[in-house]
C-alpha positions in Angstrom: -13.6 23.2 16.0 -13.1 19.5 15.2 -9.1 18.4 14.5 -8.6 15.9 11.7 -6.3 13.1 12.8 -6.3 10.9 9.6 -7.7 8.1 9.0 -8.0 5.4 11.6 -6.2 2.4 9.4 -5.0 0.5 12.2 -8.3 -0.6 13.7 -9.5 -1.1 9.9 -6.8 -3.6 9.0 -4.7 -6.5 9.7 -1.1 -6.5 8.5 1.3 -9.7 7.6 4.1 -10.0 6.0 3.5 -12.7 3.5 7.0 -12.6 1.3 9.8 -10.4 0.9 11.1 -9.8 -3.2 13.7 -8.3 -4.9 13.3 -6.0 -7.8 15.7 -4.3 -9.9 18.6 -5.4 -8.0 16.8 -3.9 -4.4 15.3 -6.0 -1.6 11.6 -5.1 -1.0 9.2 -6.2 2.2 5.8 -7.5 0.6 3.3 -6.0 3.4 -0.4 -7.2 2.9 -3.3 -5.5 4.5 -6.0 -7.4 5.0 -9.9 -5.8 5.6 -11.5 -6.5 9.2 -14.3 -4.8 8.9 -17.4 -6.5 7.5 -18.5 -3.1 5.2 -15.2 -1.9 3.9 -14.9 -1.0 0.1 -11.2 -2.4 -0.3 -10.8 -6.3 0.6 -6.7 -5.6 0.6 -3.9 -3.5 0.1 -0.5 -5.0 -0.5 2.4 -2.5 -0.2 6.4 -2.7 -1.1 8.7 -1.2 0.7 12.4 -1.1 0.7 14.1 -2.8 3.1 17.0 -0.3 3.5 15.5 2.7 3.6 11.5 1.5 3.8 10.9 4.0 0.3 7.9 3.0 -1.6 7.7 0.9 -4.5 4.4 0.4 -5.2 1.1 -0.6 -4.0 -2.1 -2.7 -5.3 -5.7 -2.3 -3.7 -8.1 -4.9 -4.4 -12.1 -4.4 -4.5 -14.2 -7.1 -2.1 -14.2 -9.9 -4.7 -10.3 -9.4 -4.3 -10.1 -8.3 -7.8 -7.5 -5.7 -8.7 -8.9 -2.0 -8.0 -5.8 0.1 -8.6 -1.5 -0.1 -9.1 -0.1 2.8 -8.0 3.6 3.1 -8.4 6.0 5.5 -6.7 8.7 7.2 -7.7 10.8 8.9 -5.2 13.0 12.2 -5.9 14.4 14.7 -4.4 11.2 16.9 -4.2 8.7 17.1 -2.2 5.8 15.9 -2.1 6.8 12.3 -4.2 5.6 11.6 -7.7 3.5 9.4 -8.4 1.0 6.8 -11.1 -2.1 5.9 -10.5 -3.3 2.9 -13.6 -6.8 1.5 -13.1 -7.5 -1.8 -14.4 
C-alpha cells in the first residue's frame, strides 16, 4: 500500500524573500516562489504571511507567461479547517 506524503514543493521551487509590507496596520513577509522545473504549470507563487504569528494573508499564482492565474485570500477564525476565496482573473 503506497503512503501519500504530499507534494514534493521543495525540490519544485525556489523561495526569496523579495519585500516585506504592511497591510491594514499588520506587518506581512512577501515570500515569492519561483518555478525550477522546465515543465511546471505555475511560473510563481507569491505568498503573505504575518510576521507575528506567520497566519496567511493571501496568495497569487501566476501561469508560465507570469500572468495572474489565481488570488486566493485567507481568512483565519477560530474554526477549523480556515476559510477561504478563491477569484480567477
Amino acid at each position: 500500500m503506497a503512503i501519500w506524503r504530499g507534494p514534493k514543493y521543495a525540490g519544485d521551487y525556489n523561495p526569496t524573500v523579495p519585500r516585506n509590507e504592511t497591510i491594514n496596520g499588520e506587518n506581512y513577509v512577501v515570500m515569492e516562489f519561483g518555478c525550477s522545473r522546465p515543465f511546471s504549470d505555475l511560473s510563481k507563487v507569491v505568498y503573505w504571511g504575518n510576521q507575528k504569528n506567520a497566519w496567511p494573508l493571501k496568495a497569487e499564482f501566476y501561469s508560465l507567461p507570469n500572468r495572474l492565474l489565481k488570488n486566493v485570500a485567507m481568512k483565519i477564525s477560530r474554526r477549523w479547517p480556515a476559510e477561504s476565496s478563491v477569484q480567477r482573473e
